[in-house]
Jmol script that loads the backbone (N, CA, C; Angstrom):
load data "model"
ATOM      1  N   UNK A   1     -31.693 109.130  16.430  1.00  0.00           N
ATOM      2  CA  UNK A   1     -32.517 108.912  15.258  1.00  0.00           C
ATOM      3  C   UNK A   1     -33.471 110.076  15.109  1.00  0.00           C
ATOM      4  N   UNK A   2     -33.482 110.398  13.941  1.00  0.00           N
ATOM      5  CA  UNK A   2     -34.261 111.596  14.077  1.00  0.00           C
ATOM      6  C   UNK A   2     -35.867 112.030  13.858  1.00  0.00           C
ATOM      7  N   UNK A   3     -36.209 110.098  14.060  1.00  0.00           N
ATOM      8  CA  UNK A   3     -38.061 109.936  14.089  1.00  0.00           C
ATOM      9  C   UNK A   3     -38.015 110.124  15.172  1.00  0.00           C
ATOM     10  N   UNK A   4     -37.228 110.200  16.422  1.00  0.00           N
ATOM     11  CA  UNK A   4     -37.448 110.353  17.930  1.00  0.00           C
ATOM     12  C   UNK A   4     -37.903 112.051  18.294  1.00  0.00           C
ATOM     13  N   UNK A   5     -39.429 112.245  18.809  1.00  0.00           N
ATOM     14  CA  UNK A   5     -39.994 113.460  18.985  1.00  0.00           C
ATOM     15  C   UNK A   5     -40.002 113.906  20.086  1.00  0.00           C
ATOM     16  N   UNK A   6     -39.303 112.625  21.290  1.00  0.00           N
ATOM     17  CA  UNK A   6     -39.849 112.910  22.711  1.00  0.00           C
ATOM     18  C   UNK A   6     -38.790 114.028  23.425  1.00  0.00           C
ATOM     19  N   UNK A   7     -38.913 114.782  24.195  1.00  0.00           N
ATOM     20  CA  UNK A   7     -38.132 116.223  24.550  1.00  0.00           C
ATOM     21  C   UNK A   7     -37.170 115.197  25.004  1.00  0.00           C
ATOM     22  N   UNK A   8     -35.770 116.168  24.560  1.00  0.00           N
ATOM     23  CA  UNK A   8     -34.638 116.065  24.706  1.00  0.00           C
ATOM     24  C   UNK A   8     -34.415 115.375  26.331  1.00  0.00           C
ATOM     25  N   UNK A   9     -34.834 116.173  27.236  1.00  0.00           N
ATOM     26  CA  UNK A   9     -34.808 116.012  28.463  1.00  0.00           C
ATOM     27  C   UNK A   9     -35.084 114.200  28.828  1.00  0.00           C
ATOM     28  N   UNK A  10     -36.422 113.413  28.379  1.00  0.00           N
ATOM     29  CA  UNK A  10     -36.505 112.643  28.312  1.00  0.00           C
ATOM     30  C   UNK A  10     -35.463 111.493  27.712  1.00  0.00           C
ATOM     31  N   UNK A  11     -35.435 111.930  26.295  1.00  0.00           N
ATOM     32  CA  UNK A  11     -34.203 111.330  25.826  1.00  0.00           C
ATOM     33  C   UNK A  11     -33.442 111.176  26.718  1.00  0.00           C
ATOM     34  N   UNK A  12     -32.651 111.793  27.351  1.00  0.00           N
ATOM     35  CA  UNK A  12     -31.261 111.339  27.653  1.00  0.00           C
ATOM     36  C   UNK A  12     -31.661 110.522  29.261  1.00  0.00           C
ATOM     37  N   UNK A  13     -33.254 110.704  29.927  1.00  0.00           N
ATOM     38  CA  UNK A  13     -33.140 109.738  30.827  1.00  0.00           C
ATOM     39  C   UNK A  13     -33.703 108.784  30.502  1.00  0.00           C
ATOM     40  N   UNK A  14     -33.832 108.248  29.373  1.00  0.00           N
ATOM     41  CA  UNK A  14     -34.359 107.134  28.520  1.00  0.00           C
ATOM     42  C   UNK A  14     -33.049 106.440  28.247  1.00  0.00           C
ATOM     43  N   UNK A  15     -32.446 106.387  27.855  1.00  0.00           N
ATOM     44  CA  UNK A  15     -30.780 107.091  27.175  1.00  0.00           C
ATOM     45  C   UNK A  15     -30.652 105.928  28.594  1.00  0.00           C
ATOM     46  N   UNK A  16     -30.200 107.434  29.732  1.00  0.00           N
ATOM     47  CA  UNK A  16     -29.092 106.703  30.488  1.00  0.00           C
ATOM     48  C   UNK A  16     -29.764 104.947  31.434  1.00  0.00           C
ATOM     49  N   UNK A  17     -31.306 104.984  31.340  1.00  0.00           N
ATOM     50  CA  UNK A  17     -31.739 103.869  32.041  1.00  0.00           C
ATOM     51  C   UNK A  17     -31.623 103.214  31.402  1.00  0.00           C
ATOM     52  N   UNK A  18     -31.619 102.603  29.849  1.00  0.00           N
ATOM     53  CA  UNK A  18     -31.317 101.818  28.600  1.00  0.00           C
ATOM     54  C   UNK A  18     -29.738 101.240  29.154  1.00  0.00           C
ATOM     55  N   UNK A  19     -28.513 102.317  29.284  1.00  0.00           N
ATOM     56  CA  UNK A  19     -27.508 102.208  29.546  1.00  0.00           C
ATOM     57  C   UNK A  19     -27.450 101.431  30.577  1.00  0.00           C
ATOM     58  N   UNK A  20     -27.982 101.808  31.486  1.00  0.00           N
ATOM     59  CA  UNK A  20     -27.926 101.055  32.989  1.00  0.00           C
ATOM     60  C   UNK A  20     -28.504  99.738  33.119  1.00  0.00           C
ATOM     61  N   UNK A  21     -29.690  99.499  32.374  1.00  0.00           N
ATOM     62  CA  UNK A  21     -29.664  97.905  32.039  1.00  0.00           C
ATOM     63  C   UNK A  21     -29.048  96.989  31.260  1.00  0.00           C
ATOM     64  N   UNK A  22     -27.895  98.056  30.447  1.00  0.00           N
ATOM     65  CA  UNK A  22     -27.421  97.339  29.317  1.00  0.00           C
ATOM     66  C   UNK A  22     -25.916  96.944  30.454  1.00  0.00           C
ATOM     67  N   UNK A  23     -25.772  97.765  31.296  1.00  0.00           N
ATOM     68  CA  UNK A  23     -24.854  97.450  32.117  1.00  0.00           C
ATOM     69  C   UNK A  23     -24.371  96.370  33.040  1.00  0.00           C
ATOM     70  N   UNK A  24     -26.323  96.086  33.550  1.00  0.00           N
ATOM     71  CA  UNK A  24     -26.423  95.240  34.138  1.00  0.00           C
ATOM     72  C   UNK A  24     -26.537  93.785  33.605  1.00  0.00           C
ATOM     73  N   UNK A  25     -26.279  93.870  32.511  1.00  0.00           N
ATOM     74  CA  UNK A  25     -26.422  92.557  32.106  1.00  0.00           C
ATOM     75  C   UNK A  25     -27.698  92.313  30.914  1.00  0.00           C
ATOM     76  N   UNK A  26     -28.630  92.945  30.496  1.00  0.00           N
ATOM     77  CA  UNK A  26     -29.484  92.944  29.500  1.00  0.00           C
ATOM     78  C   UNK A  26     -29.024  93.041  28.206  1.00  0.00           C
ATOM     79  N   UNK A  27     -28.986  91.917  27.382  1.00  0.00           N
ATOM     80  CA  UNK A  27     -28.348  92.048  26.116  1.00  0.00           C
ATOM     81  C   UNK A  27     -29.022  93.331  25.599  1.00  0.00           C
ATOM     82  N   UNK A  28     -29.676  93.442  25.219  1.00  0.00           N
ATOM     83  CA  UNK A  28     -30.848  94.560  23.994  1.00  0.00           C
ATOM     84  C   UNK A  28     -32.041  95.282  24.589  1.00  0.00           C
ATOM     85  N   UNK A  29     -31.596  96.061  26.046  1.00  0.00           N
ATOM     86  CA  UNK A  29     -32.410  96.548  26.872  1.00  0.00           C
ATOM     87  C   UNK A  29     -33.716  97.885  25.701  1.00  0.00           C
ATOM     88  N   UNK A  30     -34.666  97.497  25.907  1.00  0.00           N
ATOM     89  CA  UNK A  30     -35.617  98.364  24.994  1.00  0.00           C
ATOM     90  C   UNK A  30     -36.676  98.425  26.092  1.00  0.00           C
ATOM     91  N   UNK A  31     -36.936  99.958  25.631  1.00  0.00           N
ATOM     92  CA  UNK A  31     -38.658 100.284  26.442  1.00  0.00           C
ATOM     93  C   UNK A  31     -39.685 100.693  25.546  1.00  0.00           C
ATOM     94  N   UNK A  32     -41.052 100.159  25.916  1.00  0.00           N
ATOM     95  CA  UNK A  32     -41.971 100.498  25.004  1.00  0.00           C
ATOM     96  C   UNK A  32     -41.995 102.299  25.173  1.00  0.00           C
ATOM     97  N   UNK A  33     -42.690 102.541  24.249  1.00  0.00           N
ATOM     98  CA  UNK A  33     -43.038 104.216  23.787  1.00  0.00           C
ATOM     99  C   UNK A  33     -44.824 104.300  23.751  1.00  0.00           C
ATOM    100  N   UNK A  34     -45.123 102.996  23.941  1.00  0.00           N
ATOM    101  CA  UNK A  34     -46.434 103.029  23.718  1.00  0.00           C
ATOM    102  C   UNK A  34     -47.468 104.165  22.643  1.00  0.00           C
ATOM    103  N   UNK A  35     -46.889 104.413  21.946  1.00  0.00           N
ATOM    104  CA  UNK A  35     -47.512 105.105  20.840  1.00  0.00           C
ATOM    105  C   UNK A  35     -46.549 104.776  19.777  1.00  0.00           C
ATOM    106  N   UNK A  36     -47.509 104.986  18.506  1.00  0.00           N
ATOM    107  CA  UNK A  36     -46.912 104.654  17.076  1.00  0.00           C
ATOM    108  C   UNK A  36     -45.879 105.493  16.736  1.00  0.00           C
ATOM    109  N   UNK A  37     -44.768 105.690  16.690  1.00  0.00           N
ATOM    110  CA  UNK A  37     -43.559 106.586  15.968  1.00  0.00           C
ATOM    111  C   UNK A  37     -43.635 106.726  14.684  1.00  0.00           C
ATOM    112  N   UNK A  38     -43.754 105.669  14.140  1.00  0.00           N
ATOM    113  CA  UNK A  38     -43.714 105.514  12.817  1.00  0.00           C
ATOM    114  C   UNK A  38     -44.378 105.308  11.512  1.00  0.00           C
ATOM    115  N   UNK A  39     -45.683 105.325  12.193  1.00  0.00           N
ATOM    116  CA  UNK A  39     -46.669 105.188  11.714  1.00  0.00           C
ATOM    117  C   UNK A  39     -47.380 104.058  10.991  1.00  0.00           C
ATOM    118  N   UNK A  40     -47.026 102.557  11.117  1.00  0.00           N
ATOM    119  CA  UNK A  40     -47.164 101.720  10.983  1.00  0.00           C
ATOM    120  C   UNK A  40     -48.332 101.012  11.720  1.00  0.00           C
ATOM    121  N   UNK A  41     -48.682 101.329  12.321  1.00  0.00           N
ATOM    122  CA  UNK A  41     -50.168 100.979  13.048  1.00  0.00           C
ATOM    123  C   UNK A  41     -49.330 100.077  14.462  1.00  0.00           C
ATOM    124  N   UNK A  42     -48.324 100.335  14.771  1.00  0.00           N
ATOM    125  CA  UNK A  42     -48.093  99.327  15.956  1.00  0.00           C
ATOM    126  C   UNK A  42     -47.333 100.272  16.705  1.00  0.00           C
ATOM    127  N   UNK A  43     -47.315  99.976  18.134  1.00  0.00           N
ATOM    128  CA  UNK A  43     -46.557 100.703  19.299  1.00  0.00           C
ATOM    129  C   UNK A  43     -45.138 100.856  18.445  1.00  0.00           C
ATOM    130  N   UNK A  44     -44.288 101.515  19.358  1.00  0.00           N
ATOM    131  CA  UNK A  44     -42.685 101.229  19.041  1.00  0.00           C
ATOM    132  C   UNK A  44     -42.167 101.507  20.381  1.00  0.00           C
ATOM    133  N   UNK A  45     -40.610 101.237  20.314  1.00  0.00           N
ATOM    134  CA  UNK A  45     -40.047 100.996  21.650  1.00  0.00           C
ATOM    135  C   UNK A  45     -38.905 101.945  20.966  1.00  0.00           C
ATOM    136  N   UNK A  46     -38.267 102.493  22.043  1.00  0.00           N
ATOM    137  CA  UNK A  46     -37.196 102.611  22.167  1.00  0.00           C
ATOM    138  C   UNK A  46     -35.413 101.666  22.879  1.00  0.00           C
ATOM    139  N   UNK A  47     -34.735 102.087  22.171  1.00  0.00           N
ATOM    140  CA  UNK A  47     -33.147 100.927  22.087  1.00  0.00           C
ATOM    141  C   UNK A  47     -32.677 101.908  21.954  1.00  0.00           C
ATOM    142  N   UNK A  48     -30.874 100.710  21.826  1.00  0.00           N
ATOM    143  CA  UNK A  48     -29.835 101.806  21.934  1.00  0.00           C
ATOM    144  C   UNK A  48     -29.189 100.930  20.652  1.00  0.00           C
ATOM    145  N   UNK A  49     -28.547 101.944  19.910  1.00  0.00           N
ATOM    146  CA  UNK A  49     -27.659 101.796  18.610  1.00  0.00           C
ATOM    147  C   UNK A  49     -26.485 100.644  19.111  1.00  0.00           C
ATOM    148  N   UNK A  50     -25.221 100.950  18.316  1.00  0.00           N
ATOM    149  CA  UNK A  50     -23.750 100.080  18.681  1.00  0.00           C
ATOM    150  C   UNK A  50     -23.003 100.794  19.597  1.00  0.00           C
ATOM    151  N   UNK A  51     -23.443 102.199  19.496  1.00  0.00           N
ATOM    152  CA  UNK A  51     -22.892 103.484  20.460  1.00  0.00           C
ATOM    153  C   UNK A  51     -23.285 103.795  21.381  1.00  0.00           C
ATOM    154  N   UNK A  52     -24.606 103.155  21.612  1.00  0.00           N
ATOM    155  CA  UNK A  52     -25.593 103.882  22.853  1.00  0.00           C
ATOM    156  C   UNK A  52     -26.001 104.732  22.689  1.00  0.00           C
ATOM    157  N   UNK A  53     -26.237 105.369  21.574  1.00  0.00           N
ATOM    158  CA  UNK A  53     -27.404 106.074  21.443  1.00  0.00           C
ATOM    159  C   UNK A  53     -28.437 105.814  21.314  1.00  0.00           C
ATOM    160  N   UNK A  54     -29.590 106.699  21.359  1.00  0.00           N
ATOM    161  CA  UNK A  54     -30.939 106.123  21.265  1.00  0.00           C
ATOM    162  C   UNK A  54     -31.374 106.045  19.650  1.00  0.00           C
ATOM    163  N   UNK A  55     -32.222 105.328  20.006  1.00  0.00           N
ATOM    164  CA  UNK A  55     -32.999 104.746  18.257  1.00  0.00           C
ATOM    165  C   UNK A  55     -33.980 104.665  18.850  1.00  0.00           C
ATOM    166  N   UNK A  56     -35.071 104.581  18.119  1.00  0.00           N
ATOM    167  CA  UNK A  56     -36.301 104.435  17.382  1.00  0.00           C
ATOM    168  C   UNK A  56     -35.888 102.689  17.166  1.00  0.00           C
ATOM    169  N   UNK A  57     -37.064 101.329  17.750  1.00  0.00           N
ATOM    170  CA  UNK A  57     -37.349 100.507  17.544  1.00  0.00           C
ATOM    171  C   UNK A  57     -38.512  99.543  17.418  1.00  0.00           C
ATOM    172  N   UNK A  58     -38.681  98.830  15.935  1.00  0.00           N
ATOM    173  CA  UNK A  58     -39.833  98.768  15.559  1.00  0.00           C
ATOM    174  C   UNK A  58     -39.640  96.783  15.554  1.00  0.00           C
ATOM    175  N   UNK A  59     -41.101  96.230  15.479  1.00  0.00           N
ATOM    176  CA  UNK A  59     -41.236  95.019  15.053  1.00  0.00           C
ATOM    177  C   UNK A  59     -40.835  94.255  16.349  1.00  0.00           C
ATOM    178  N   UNK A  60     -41.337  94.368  17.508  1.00  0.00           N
ATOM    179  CA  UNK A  60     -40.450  93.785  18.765  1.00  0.00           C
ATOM    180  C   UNK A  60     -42.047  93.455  19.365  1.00  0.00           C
ATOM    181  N   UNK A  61     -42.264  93.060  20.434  1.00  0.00           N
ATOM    182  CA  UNK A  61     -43.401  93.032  21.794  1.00  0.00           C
ATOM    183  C   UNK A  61     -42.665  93.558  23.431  1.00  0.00           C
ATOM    184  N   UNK A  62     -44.004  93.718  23.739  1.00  0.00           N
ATOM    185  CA  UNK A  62     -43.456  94.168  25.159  1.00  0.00           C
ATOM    186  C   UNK A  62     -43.121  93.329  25.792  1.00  0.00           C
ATOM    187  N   UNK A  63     -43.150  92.031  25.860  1.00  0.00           N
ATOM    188  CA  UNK A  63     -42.322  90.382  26.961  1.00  0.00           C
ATOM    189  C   UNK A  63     -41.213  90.963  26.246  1.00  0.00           C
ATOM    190  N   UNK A  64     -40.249  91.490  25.434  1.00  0.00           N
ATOM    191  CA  UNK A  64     -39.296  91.363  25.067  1.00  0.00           C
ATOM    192  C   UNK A  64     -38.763  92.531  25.447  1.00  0.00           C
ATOM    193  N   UNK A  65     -39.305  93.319  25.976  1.00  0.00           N
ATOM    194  CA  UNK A  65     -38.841  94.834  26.475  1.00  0.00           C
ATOM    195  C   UNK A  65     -38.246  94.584  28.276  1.00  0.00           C
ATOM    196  N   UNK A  66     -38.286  95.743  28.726  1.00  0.00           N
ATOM    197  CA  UNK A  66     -37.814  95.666  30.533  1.00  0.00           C
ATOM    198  C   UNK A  66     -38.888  96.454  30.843  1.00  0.00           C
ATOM    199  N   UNK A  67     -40.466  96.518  29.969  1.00  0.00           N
ATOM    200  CA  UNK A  67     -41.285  96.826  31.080  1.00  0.00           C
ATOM    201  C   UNK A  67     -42.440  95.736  31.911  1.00  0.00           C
ATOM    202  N   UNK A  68     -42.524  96.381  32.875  1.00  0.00           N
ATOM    203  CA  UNK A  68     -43.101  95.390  33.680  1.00  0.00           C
ATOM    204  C   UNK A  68     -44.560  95.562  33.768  1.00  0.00           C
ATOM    205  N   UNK A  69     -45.320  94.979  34.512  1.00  0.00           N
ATOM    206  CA  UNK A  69     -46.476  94.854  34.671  1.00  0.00           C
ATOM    207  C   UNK A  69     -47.198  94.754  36.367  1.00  0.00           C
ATOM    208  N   UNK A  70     -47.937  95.229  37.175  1.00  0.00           N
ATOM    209  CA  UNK A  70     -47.851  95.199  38.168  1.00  0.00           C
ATOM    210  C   UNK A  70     -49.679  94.256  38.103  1.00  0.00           C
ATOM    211  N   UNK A  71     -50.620  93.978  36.818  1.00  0.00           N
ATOM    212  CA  UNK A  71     -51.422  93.331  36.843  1.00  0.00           C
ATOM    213  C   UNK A  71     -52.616  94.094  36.248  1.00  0.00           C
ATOM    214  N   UNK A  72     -52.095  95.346  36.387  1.00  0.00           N
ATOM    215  CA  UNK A  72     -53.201  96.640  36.411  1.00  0.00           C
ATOM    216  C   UNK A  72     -52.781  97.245  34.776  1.00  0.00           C
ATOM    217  N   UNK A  73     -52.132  96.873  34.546  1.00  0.00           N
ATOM    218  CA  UNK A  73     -51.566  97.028  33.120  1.00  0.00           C
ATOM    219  C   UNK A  73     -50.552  97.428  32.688  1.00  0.00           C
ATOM    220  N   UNK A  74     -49.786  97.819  32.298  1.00  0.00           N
ATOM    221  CA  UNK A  74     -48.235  98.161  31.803  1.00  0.00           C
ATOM    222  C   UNK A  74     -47.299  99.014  31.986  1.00  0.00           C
ATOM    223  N   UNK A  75     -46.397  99.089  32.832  1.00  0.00           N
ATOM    224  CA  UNK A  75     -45.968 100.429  33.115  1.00  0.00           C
ATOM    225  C   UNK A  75     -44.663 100.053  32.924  1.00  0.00           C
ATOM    226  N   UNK A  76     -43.644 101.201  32.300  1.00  0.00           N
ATOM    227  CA  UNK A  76     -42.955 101.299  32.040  1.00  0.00           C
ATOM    228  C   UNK A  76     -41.501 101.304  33.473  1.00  0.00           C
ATOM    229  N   UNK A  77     -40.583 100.085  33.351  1.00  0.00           N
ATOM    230  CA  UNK A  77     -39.475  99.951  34.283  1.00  0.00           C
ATOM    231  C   UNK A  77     -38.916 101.438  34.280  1.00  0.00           C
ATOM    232  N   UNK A  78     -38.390 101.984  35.736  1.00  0.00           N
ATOM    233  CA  UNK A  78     -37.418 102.881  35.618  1.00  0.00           C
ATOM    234  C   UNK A  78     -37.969 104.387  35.772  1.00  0.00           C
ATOM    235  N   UNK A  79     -39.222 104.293  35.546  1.00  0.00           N
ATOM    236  CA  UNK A  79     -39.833 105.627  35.272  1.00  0.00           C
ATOM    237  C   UNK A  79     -39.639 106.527  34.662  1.00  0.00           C
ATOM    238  N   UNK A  80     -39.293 105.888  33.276  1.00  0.00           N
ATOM    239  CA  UNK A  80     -38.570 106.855  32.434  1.00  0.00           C
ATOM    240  C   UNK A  80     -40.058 107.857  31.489  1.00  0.00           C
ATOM    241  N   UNK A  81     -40.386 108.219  31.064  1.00  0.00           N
ATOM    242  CA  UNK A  81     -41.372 109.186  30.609  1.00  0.00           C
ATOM    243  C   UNK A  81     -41.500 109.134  28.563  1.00  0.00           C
TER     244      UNK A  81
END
end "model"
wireframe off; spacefill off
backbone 0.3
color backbone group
């Protein structure tokens, strides 16, 4: 998608950890981006298309994402960047 700004490099290990939960069994594996993409006044997450590619995803919450929380506040599963 081509609202996606984050370096390429990232992408694709965003990309392949998306893949790898989608592997494992996560219907609609998404990670927050924690900043606005789109300019709508709300976070956005990143997903994967019908192809597995990455998209740009809007209108969701983070309980509905694969990031976790350790209590201290939100950090993103996987360590993806």
């Amino acid at each position: 998608m081509a609202d996606i700004t984050t370096r390429d490099e990232s992408r694709e290990a965003i990309r392949t950890a998306l893949v790898g939960w989608k592997a494992d069994g996560v219907a609609n594996p998404i990670i927050p981006v924690y900043s606005d993409l789109d300019g709508d006044g709300v976070p956005d997450f990143y997903g994967l298309d019908d192809n597995d590619q990455l998209v740009q995803v809007s209108g969701v919450t983070v309980v509905d994402s694969v990031a976790v929380s350790d209590g201290c506040g939100i950090e993103q599963a996987g360590g993806a960047d």
